[in-house]
VMD Tcl script that draws the C-alpha trace (Angstrom):
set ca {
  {14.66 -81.68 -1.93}
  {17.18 -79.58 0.63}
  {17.23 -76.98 -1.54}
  {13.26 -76.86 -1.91}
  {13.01 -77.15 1.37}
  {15.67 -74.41 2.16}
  {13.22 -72.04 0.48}
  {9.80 -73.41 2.22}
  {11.28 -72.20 5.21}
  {12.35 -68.66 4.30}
  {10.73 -65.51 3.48}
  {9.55 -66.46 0.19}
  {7.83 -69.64 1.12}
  {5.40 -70.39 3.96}
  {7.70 -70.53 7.08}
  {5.63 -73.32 8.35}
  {5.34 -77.34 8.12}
  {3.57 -78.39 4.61}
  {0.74 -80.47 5.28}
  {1.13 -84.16 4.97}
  {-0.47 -85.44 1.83}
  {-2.72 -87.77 3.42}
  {-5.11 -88.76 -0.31}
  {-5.79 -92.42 0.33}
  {-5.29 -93.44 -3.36}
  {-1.59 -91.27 -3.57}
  {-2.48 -88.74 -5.96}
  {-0.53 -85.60 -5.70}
  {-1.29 -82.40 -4.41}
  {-3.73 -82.98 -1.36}
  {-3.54 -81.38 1.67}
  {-4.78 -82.97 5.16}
  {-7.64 -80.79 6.24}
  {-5.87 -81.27 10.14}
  {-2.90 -79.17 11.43}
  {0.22 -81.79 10.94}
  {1.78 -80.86 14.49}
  {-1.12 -82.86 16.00}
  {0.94 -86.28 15.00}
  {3.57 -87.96 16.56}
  {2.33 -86.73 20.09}
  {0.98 -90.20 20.91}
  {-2.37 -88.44 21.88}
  {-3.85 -88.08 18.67}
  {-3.71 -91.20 16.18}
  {-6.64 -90.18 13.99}
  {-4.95 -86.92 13.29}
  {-3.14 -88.02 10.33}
  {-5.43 -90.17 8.98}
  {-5.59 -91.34 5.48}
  {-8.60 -91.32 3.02}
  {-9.88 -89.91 0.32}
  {-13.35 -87.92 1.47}
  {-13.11 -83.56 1.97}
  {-13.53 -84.31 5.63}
  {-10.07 -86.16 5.44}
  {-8.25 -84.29 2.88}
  {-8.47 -81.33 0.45}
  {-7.58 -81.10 -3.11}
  {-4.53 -78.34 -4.33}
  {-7.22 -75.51 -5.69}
  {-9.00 -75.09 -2.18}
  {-7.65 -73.09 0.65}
  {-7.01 -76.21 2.82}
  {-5.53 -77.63 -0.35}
  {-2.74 -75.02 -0.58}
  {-1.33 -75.67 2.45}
  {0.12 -78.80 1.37}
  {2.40 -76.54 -1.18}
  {5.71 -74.77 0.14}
  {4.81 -71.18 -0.27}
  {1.28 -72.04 1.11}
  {-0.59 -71.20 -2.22}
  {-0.97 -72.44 -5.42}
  {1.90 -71.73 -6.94}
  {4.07 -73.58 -4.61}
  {5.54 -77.23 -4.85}
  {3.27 -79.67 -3.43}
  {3.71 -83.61 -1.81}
  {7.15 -83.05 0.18}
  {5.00 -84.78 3.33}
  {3.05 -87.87 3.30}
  {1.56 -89.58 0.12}
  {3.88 -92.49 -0.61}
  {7.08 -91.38 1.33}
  {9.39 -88.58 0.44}
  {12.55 -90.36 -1.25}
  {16.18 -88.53 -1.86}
  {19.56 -89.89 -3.33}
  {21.62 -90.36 -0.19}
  {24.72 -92.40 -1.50}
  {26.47 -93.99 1.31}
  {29.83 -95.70 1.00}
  {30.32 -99.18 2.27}
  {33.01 -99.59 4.72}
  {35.08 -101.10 2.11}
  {35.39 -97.46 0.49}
  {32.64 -99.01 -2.51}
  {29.19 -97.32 -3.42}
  {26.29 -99.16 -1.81}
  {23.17 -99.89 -3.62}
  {20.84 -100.35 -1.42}
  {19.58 -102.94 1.74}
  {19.24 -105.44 -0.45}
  {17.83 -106.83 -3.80}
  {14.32 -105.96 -3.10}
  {15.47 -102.35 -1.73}
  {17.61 -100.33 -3.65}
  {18.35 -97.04 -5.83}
  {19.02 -99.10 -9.37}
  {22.32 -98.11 -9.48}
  {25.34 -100.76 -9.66}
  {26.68 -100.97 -5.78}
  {27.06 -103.47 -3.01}
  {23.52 -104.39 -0.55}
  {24.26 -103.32 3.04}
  {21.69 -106.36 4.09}
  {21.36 -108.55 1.81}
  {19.50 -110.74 3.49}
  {16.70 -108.58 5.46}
  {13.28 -107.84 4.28}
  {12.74 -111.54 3.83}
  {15.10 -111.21 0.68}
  {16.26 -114.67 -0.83}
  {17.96 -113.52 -4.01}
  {21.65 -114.72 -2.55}
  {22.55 -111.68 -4.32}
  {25.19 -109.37 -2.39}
  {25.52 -106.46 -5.05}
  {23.68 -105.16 -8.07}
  {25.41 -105.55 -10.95}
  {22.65 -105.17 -13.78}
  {21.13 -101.42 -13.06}
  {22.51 -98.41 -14.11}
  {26.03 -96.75 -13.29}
  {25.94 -93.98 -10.62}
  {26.39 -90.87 -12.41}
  {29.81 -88.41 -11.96}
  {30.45 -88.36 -7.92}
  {30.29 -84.32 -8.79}
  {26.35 -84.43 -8.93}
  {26.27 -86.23 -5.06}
  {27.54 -85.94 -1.97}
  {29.22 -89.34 -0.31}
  {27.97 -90.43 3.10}
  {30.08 -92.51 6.00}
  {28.64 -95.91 6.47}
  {26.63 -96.86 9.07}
  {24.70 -99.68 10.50}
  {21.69 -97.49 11.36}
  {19.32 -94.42 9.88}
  {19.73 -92.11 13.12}
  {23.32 -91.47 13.10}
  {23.44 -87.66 11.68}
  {26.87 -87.14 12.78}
  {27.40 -88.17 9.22}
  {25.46 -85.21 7.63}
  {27.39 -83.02 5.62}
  {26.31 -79.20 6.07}
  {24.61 -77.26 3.45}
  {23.11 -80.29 1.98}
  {19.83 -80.46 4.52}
  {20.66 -83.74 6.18}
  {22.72 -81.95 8.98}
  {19.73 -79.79 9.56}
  {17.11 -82.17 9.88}
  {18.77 -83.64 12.96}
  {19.38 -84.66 16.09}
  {16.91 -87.46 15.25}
  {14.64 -88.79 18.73}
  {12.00 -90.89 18.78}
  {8.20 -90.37 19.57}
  {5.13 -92.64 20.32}
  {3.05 -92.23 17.84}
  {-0.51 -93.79 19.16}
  {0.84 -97.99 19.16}
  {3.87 -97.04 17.01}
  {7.71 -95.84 17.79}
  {8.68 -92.91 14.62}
  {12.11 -91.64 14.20}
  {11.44 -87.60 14.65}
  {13.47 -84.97 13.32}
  {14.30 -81.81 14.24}
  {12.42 -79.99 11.71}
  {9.08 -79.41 12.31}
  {8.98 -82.68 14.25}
  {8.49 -84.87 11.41}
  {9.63 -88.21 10.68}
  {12.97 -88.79 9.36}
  {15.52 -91.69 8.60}
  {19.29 -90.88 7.48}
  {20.97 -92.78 4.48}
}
mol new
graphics top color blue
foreach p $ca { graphics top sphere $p radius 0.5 }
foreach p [lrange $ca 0 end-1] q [lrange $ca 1 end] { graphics top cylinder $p $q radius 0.2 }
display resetview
């Protein structure tokens, strides 16, 4: 995704924010038929409304539609804001030097590692680590990140991969709700 993203922003993609995918029903390639800088202001909470009507959201072969891609046309990649959350693999490493998982049972990559919370999210499993997924693959294909108890510390970002670059992370009002902002093109962002 940083590398995709790397390329939205230069000369060969659109140099502008994608549109969020705001399709009610999460199908890909929709654009919002709204400018996404209108969000996160606090002034505007119908701005980034979701449904699935053309006065709410526009498919990938209109005009509107297109600007939901990176290069701002067809041809581009489509869905890297909104629909049903953008998700990368951050690995973190516990504080005991092991590979974490996840937050907890119900939250978690699949791969064999420790739960950072294993009892949050209303999670009952008494389980502490996942032992039954899959193995992470060669630590060659993923950069390690410092443990932390929260998602705004980007002091941990390593350069070059796009996680230093989406920070310093604030937060916003958005209409009744507090977002975690990044830097880049104001949009919301958690660390691993």
């Amino acid at each position: 995704m940083g590398a995709v993203s790397y390329l939205q922003h230069s000369k060969y993609g659109s140099m502008s924010s994608v549109r969020i995918n705001n399709y009610s029903e999460y199908k890909t390639g929709y654009a919002n038929v709204l400018e996404p800088t209108c969000g996160y202001t606090g002034k505007n909470e119908e701005c980034n409304q979701y449904g699935n009507t053309e006065d709410i959201t526009k498919p990938w072969n209109t005009s509107v539609g297109n600007l939901g891609s990176t290069t701002g046309n067809i041809t581009g990649i489509y869905d890297m804001s909104g629909g049903a959350w953008e998700y990368v693999m951050g690995v973190m490493v516990y504080s005991n030097g092991r590979l974490m998982s996840g937050r907890n049972s119900k939250n978690n990559s699949g791969f064999n590692g420790i739960f950072g919370c294993p009892t949050c999210d209303s999670d009952t499993s008494d389980l502490t680590e996942l032992t039954t997924g899959v193995s992470f693959p060669e630590d060659k294909y993923y950069d390690q990140y410092q443990f932390a108890n929260n998602d705004k510390n980007y002091q941990r970002r390593i350069l070059g991969d796009a996680t230093g670059e989406t920070g310093p992370f604030s937060l916003a009002t958005y209409g009744s709700q507090i977002r975690q902002i990044s830097s880049w093109y104001s949009d919301e962002a958690w660390f691993a």
